[in-house]
C-alpha positions as CSV (number, residue, x, y, z in Angstrom):
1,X,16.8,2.7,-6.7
2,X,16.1,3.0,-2.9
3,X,13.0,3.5,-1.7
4,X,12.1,4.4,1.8
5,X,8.2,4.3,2.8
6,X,7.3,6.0,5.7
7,X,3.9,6.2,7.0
8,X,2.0,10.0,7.8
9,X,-0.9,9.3,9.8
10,X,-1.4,12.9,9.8
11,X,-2.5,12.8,5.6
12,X,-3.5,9.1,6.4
13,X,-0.9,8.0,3.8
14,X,2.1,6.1,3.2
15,X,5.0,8.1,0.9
16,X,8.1,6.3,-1.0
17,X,10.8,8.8,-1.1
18,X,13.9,8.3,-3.0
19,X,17.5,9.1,-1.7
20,X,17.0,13.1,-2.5
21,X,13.7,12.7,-0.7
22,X,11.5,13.3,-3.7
23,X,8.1,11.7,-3.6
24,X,8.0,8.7,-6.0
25,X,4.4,7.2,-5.2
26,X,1.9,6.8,-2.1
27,X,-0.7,4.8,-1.0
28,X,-3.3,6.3,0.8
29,X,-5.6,4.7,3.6
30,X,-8.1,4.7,5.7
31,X,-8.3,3.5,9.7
32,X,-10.6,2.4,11.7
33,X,-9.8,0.1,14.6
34,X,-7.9,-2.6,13.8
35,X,-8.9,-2.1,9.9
36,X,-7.2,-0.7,7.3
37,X,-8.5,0.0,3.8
38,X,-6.1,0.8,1.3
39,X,-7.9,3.3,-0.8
40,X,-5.3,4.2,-3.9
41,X,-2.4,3.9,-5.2
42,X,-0.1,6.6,-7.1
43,X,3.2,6.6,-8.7
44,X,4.9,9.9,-10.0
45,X,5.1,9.5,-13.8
46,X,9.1,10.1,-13.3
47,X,9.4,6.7,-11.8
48,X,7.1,4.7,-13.1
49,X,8.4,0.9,-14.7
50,X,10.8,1.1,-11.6
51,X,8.9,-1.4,-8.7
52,X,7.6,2.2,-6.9
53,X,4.0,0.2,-6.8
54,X,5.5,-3.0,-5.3
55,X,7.9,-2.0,-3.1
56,X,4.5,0.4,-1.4
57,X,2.4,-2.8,-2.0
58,X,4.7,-4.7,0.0
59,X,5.5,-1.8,2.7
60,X,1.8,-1.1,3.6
61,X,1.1,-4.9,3.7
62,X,4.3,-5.7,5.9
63,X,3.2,-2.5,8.1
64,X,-0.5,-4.1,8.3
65,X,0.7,-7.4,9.6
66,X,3.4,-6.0,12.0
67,X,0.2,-4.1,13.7
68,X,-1.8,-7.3,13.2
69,X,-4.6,-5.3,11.2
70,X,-6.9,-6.3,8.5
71,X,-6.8,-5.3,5.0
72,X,-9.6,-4.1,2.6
73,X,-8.3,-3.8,-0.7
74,X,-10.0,-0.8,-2.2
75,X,-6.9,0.2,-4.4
76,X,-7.4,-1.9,-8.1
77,X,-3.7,-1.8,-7.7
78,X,-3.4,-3.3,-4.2
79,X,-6.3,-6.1,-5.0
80,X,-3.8,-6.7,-8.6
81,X,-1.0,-7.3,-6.7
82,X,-2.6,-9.3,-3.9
83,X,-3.8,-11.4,-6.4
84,X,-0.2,-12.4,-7.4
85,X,0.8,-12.1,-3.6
86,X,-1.2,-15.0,-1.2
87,X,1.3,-14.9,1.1
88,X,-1.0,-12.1,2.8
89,X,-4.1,-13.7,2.3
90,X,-4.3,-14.1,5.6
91,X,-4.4,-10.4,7.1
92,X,-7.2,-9.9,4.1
93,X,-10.7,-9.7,5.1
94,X,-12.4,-12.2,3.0
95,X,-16.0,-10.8,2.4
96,X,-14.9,-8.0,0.0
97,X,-14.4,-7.8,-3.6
98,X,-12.5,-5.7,-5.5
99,X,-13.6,-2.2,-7.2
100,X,-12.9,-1.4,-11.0
């Protein structure tokens, strides 16, 4: 499947849109500065098991670092996958914890 993530400051989101354009999943954030907290993540039942999460996961992150922001990991999702993801460890601010 090929995803495209796009970012609408506007609904102070990111969307994954499939080839037709449907919606497959979102992230949505908030910005303040040079900060960025990622406050949830959802996936359109119709594509779940498909990567929709990881492929956002790794869109918002790229997006964060290529605007040299810092992460807060609100999103249980997000703090999951960070987990399994060090790699970005550094664009993380490191005096939060994650919310369950």
């Amino acid at each position: 499947m090929d995803l495209t993530v796009t970012d609408v400051p506007d609904r102070e989101r990111f969307e994954a849109r499939d080839e037709t354009g449907a919606l497959a999943g979102l992230v949505t954030y908030q910005l303040t500065g040079a900060i960025i907290a990622y406050t949830h993540t959802e996936v359109d039942p119709a594509f779940e098991g498909r990567g929709v999460g990881s492929t956002l996961a790794r869109a918002v992150m790229d997006d964060a670092r290529a605007r040299g922001r810092t992460v807060v990991p609100i999103c249980p999702f997000l703090a999951d996958w960070l987990g399994r993801h060090p790699e970005y460890a550094d664009i993380v601010a490191r005096s939060t914890r994650k919310l369950k």
